[in-house]
N, C-alpha and C positions, 0 to 999 in steps of 0.2 A: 243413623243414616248410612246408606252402603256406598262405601267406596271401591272404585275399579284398581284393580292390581293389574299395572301395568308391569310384566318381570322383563327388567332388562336385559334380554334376550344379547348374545353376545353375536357380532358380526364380524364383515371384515376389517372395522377400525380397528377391534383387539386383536388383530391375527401379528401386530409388531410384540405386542407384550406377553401373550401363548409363546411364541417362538422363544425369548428371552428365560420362560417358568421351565419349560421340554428340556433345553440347553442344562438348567441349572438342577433340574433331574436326572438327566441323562448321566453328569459328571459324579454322580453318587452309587452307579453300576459296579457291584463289588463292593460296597462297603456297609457296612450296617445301616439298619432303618430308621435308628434313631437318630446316626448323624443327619439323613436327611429331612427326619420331620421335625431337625432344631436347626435345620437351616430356611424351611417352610414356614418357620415360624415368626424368619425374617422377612422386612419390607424386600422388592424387588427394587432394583436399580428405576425402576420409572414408574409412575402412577396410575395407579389399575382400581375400579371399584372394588371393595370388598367382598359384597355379594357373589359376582362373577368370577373373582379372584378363588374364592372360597368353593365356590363349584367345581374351576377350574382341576383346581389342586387336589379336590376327592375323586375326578376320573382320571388323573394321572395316578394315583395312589390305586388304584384297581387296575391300571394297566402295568405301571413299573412295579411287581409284585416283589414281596420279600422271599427267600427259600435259603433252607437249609442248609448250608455245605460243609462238611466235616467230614474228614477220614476216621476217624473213629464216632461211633454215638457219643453226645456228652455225657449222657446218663452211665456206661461205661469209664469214661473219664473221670468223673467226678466221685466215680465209687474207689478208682484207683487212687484220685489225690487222697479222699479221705479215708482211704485204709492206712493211707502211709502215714497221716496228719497222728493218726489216733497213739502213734510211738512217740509224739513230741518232738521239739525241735521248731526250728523256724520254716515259715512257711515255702523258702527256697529249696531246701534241704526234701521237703515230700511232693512238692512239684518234680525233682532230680527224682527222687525213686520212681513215683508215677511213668517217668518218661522212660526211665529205664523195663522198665512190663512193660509198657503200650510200644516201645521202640518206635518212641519221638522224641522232638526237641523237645527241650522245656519250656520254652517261649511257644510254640505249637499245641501243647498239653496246655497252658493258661488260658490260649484265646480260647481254645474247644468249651472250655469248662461250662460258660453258660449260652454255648454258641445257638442252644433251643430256645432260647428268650425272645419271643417277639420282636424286641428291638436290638437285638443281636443275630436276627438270622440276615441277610444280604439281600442287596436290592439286584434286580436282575430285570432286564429291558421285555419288551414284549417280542413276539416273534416279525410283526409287524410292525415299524414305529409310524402310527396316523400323523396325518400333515396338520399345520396349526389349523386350520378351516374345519377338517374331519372334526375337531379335539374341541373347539367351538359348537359345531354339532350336538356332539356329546354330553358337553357341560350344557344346551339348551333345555335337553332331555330330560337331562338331572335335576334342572330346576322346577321345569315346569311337574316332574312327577312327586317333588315334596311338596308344591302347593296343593295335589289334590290329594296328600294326604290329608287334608285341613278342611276337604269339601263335604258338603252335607248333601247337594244335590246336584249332577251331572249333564248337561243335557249338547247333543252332538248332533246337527244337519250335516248330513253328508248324502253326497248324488255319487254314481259308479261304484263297485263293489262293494255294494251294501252287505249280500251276504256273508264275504271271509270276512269283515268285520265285527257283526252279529257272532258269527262264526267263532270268531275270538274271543267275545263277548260272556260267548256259552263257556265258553272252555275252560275262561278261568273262574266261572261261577258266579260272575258279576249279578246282583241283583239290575235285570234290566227289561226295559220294555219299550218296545219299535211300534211306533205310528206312523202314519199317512204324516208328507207332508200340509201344510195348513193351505196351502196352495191347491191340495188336492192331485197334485201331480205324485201321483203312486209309481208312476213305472221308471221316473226317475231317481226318485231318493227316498230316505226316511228318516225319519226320528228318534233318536234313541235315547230315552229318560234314565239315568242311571242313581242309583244308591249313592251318598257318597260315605266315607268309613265314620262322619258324625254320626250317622242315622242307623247303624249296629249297636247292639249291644254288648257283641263278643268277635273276636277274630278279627278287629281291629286294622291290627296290624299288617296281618294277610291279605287282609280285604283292601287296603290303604294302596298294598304293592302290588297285586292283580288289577287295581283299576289305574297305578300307573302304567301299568304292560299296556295296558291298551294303546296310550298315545302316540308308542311308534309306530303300531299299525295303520294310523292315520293318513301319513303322506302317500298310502298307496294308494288311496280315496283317488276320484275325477275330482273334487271340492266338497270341504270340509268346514264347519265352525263348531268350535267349542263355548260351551259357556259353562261356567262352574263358580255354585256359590259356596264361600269360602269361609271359614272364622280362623282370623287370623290374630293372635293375641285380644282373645274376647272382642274383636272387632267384624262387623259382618262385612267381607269384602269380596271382589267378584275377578272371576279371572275369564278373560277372553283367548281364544285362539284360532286362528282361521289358515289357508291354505296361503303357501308362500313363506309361513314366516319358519324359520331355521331352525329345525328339528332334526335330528339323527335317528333318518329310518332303518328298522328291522331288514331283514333280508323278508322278500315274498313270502306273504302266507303260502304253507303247505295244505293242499285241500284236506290229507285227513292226517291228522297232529294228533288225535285225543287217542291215548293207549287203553281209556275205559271203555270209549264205544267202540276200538276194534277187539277188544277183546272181548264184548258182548255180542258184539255180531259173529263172533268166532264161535262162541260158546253157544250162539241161541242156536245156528246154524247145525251146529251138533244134537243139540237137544230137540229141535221143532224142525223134519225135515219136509211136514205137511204147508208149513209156513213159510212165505217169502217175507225178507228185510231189506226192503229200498231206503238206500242211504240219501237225507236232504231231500225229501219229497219239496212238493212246492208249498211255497208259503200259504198260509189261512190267514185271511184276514175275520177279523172278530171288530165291528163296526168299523173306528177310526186306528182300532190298535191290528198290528202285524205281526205273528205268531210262525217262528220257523220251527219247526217242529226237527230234531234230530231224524226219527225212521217211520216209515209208517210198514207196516205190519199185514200181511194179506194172508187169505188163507188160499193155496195151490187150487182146492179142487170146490172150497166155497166161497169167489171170491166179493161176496156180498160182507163176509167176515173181515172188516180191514178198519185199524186204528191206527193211531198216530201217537209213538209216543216222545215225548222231550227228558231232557237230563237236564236238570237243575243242579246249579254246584249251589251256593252263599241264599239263603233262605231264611225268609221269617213268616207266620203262621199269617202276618196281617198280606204278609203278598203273592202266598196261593187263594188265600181266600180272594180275595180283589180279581187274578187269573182267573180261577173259578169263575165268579160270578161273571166276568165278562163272556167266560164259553159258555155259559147255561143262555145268558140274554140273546147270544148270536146262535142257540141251539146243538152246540155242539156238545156232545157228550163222549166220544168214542176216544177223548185224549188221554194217555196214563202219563203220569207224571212220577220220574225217577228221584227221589233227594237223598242227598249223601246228607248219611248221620252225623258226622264230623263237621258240616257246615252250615247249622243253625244256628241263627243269630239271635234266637228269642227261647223261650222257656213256655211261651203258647203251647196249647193244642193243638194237632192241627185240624183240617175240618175233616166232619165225621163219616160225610156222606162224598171225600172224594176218592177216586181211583188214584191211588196213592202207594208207590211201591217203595217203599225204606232198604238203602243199601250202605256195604259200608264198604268201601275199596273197587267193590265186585260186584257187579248188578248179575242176581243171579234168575237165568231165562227160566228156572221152575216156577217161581214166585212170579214172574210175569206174566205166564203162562196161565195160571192161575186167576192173575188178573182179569185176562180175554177173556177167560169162561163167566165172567160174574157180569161181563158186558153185554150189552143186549145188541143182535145183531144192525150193522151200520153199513149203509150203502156205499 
C-alpha cells in the first residue's frame, strides 16, 4: 500500500535553531575541518529534528568550504622532514633541519606537513554569508531533490512559463514528455510526465541529479504541482509538492544556456548557408501529447523544404519508439531526432526506420544535412 511522504519541509519555526548551527559554524573560520565536523557530530544546545538538522548541516558544509593554506606545499615539506628523518635521530632534531632549508619555524614545518589532508585544510566562510530563512530554503531544496532520487515516475502541472521549463527539461536530457492538460485548457499549462532514475538502467546517478536541477526551476512557474512516486526503503511512497511551499529558487532561466545547440547552430550556419535555423519554432501538438521541438530547419530558396529537429539528451530505445509512433499517428514525418551516444539508458536497437542522427559531444550539420536529403519534401 502507498504511503505519502510528507518531508518536513523547514520553515520559520526552525529559523531560531539555523541561526544557533551558522554561529557554531561560523566560530570554526580558520581552523581545520575536522575540528568542525567532530563538533557537527555533537547535539546542539536545543532540539532540532534530525532529518532537517542533517540537511541543514550538508548546505552549510558546501557553503563554509575548506581550502588550503600554507606558505610552503606540504608535498615540499614533507620531502624536507624526511630527507632529514632518513639520518636518524629523533623526530625534533629533523623537524629543526627541515626548518632550517625551508627557513621556518619548526612548529610552522609540523602543521604544513599534512596541511593537504582534507580534514586538515581550513574552513573559510562564503563570500556572502545567507540569512537563517535563505539557508532554510536551501536545506528544502536538498531534501526534496534526494527524495527524487528514489523516483520511478515524475509527473508536474504547471500553468505560465511552460516553455523555459520544458526548456530545462531538454537540457538536461530528462527523459520527458508534455501533454495537454486534462481540463483541456492548452494555452494555459501542461503536463509533464518524467522518467524517474528507478526506471534507467544506466546513468543513474546523473540522471537522479539532472531531474533534481529541475525543481528549482519550478518557483518561477504562474502554479505548479508535483507528484512523484517514490521507493523508499523497498516501500512505495509518494511525494507531493505544490506552489507556495519553501523551496530555494534558481536565478531566472536564461533563454539560450545549452552550449551544444549554440554551437550547432554556429556550425550548421557555416556549413548550410542555403538553409535557415529558427531557434524554438512553435510547439506541435501530436494528439494529447506536446512536442517542442529545439529548430526547425528551412530551405532559403525552397521553402516547401522545412523540418523540425529536437535534441534528446537521457534516452532509451522503448521511448523514441513510443515518440515515433505518436508522430507517424499524428502524420508527422519531417521530425530528425539528435541522441547523444553517452546517454543511453538501454542496450536496445533503436528503430530502424527512424530519422535518427547519433552524436557525441558535437552534433555534426554534414550528417544532418544528409539526413534532409533522405527526407521527403514537407510543407
Amino acid at each position: 500500500m502507498d504511503r505519502r511522504v510528507l518531508p518536513g519541509l523547514l520553515d520559520a519555526r526552525d529559523v531560531p535553531w539555523i541561526r544557533v548551527l551558522m554561529e557554531e559554524v561560523d566560530r570554526f573560520c580558520g581552523r581545520p575541518l575536522r575540528e568542525l565536523l567532530e563538533r557537527l557530530r555533537r547535539p546542539l544546545p536545543c532540539a532540532v529534528p534530525a532529518f532537517k538538522l542533517k540537511a541543514a548541516k550538508a548546505v552549510l558544509l558546501r557553503l563554509w568550504k575548506s581550502e588550503l593554506c600554507a606558505e610552503v606545499a606540504p608535498d615540499k615539506v614533507r620531502e624536507a622532514v624526511f630527507s632529514a628523518a632518513t639520518n636518524g635521530g629523533p623526530r625534533s632534531q629533523a623537524l629543526e633541519t627541515a626548518s632550517r632549508s625551508l627557513r621556518l619555524e619548526p612548529s610552522v614545518v609540523e602543521k604544513l606537513l599534512f596541511a593537504d589532508l582534507p580534514g586538515e585544510r581550513l574552513v573559510s566562510a562564503p563570500a556572502t554569508i545567507p540569512s537563517p530563512s535563505d539557508l532554510a530554503l536551501r536545506s528544502n531544496l536538498l531534501i526534496v531533490r534526494s527524495l527524487l532520487f528514489h523516483a520511478r515516475h515524475v509527473r508536474i502541472e504547471v500553468e505560465g512559463a511552460v516553455r523555459p521549463l520544458v526548456r530545462q527539461a531538454k537540457l538536461r536530457g530528462l527523459l520527458c514528455t508534455v501533454t495537454h492538460p486534462r481540463d483541456g485548457r492548452a494555452h494555459e499549462g501542461a503536463v509533464l510526465d518524467l522518467s524517474g532514475p528507478f526506471t534507467v538502467f544506466r546513468h543513474t546517478l546523473l540522471y537522479g541529479r539532472a531531474l533534481g536541477e529541475l525543481v528549482q526551476f519550478l518557483p518561477h512557474t504562474a502554479h505548479f504541482r508535483l507528484h512523484a512516486d517514490c521507493v523508499l526503503r523497498e516501500q512505495e511512497a509518494t511525494l507531493e509538492l505544490q506552489s507556495g511551499d519553501p523551496i530555494f529558487p534558481c536565478e531566472a532561466p536564461r533563454r539560450f544556456d545549452s552550449k551544444l545547440e549554440a554551437r550547432f547552430a554556429k556550425d550548421f550556419a557555416k556549413a548550410a548557408p542555403d538553409w535557415d535555423l529558427l531557434r524554438e519554432p512553435e510547439p506541435v501538438s501530436v494528439g494529447a501529447t506536446i512536442i517542442f521541438p529545439d529548430f526547425r530547419i528551412r530551405h532559403r530558396l525552397r521553402p516547401t523544404r522545412s523540418f523540425l529537429l529536437e535534441i534528446v539528451g537521457f534516452w532509451s530505445a522503448d521511448y523514441l519508439r513510443h515518440k515515433l509512433t505518436r508522430l507517424r499517428e499524428a502524420q508527422i514525418d519531417h521530425l530528425i531526432l539528435c541522441v547523444d551516444d553517452e546517454r543511453g539508458c538501454s542496450d536496445d536497437e533503436l528503430p530502424a526506420d527512424a530519422c535518427i542522427v547519433r552524436f557525441h559531444r558535437r552534433i555534426d550539420p554534414q550528417t544532418v544535412l544528409a539526413a534532409l536529403e533522405r527526407r521527403p519534401t514537407q510543407v
